[in-house]
N, C-alpha and C positions, 0 to 999 in steps of 0.2 A: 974160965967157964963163962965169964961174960961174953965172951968172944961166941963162941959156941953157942952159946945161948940166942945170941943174937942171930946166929947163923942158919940156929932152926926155925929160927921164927921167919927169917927173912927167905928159907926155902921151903918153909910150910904154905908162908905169905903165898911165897912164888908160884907153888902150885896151886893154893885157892887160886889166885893171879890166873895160872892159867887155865883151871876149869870154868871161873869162871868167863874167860877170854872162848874157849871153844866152844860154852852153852851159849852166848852173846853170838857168835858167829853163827852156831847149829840155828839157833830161832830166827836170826836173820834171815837167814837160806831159808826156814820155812816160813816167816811170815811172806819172804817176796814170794814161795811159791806157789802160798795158799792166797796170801793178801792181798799182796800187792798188785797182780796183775788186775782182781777183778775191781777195787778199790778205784786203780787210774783205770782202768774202763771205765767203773761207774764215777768215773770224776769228768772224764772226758766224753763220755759220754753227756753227761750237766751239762758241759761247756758247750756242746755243742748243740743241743736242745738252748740252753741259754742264746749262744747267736744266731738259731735259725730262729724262736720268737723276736729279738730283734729288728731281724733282717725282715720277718713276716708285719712289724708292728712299724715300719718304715715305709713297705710297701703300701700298706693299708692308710697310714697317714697320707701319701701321696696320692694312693687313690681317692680318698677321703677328701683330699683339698681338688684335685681335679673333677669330683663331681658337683663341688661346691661352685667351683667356678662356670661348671656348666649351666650349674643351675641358675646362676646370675644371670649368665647370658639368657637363657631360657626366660628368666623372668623379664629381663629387660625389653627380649621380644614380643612377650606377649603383652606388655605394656603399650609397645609402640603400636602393637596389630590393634588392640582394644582402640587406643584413639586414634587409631585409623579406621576402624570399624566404625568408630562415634561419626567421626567425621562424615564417612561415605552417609550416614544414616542422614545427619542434615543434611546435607546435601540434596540427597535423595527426596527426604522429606521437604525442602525448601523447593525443589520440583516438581512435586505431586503437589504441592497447597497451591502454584503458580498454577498447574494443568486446571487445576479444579476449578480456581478463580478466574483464567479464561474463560471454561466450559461455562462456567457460572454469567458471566458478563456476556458471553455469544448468545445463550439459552436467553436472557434479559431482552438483547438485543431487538435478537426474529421473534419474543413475544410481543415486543412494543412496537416492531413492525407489522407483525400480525395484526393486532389491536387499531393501530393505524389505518390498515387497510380495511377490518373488519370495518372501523368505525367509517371510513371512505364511505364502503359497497354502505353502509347501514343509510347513510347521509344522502348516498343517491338513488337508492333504494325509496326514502320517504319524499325526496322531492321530487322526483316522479309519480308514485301515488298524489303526489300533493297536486303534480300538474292535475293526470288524470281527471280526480275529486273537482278539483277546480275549471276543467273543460267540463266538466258534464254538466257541472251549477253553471257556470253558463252560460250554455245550451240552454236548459232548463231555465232559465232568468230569458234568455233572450226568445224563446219562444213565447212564454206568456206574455212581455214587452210589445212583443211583435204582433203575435196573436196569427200565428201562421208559423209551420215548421218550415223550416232551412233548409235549406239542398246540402246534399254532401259536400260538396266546395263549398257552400256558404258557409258551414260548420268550421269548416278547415282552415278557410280564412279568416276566421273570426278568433279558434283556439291559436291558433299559430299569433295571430297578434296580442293575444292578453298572456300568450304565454313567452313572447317579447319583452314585454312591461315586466311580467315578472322575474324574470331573468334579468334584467336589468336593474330591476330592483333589490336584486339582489345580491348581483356582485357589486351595488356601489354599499352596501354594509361593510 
């Protein structure tokens, strides 16, 4: 009866054994039909959301670092434009203060040659008056001296010689 005994245990076993072997198999078949397909979808789907941020987070670095580099450059040139800018400006300005200090020195020039000149016309202007004044006194001195007036050549001969002397007198100053 040992025998036996063991016999039904070991085909009772058998058959748990194998129900549960065909419910293990039945759920299998229905988790892949229910589970599994959408499971590795939504698994690979991840995956693959996962490699396009990635592949998006690569591009975007790259763009990232190429606009960085742009922008050096950009900066570099507007560096070199500013002190090229500065430059033009002295420059510039170092040629306008020269324009100005000519104009300044010309304007100087034809004022002190003006002056010169005015002061000329002024200088012979009054020694001529001066002749004049001094022919007519005289005249006048030599009339009363005389005590009889002069003829017009007497006059003329007389102004023409004291205005000799004076002249004379006057370029040896």
């Amino acid at each position: 009866m040992n025998g036996s005994v063991i016999a039904a245990i070991d085909f009772a076993s058998l058959g748990d054994s194998l129900f549960l072997l065909v419910v293990f198999i039945l759920l299998l078949l229905l988790v892949k039909h229910f589970a599994w397909g959408p499971v590795t979808k939504m698994m690979n789907d991840r995956a693959n959301k996962i490699n396009e941020d990635l592949d998006g987070a690569a591009t975007s670095r790259a763009q990232a670092e190429k606009m960085a580099a742009q922008r050096q450059a950009e900066l570099k040139n507007s560096k070199s434009e500013a002190i090229q800018i500065v430059n033009t400006a002295k420059v510039n300005g170092d040629k306008r203060r020269q324009e100005i200090l000519d104009a300044a020195q010309s304007d100087a020039d034809s004022v002190k040659a003006k002056a010169r000149a005015d002061a000329q016309r002024a200088r012979t202007e009054a020694l001529n008056s001066a002749r004049q004044d001094v022919a007519q006194i005289s005249v006048d001195i030599a009339e009363k001296l005389i005590g009889k007036e002069l003829s017009v050549s007497d006059q003329k001969d007389l102004i023409d010689a004291y205005i000799k002397g004076l002249t004379s007198a006057d370029e040896t100053r």
